[in-house]
N, C-alpha and C positions, 0 to 999 in steps of 0.2 A: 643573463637570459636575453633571445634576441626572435624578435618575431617581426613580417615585414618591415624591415628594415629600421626596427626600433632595439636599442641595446639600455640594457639598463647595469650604470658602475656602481660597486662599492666598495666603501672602505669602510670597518674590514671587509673581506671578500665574504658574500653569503655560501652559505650548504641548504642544497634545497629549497632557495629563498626565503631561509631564514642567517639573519644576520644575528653574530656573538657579539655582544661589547662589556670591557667593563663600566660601571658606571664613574663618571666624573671625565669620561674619554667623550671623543668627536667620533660622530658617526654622519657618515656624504652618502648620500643615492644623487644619484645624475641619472638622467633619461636622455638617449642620443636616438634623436630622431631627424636627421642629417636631409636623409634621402627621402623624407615624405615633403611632397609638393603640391599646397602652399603648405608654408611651416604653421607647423599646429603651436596654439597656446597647448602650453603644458599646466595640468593643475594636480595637486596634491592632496591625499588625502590621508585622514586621521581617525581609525576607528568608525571608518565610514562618511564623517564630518570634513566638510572644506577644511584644509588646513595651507596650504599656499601655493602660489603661482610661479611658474619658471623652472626652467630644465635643472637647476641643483637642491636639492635641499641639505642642508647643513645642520645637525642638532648638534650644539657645543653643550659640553659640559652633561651628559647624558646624569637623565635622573630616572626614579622610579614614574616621574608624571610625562615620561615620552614613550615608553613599553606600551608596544602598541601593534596593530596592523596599520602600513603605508601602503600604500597606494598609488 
């Protein structure tokens, strides 16, 4: 998905933005926001809850305690 000039990757690729994984696989969202000036902190979120900072997040090893809404 991409709105002024913010695109967001993933792996696996979402339908709808929703993302499929099996559990015990890596799941990557990255947020590119390139072209917004000053460059924004990027923060994360988890179920509504701070959950980390910076353009990638990476969950290794997916379990039933990451199924969730990001943000």
């Amino acid at each position: 998905a991409s709105s002024n000039g913010v695109m967001l990757l993933t792996f696996p690729y979402d339908s709808e933005g929703i993302i499929q994984s099996d559990l015990n696989y890596s799941v990557i969202l990255e947020c590119l926001a390139s072209s917004i000036t000053p460059k924004p902190v990027l923060h994360w979120t988890f179920n509504g809850e701070p959950y980390q900072t910076g353009s990638r997040l990476i969950i290794r090893r997916l379990s039933w305690e990451h199924l969730g809404t990001y943000v």
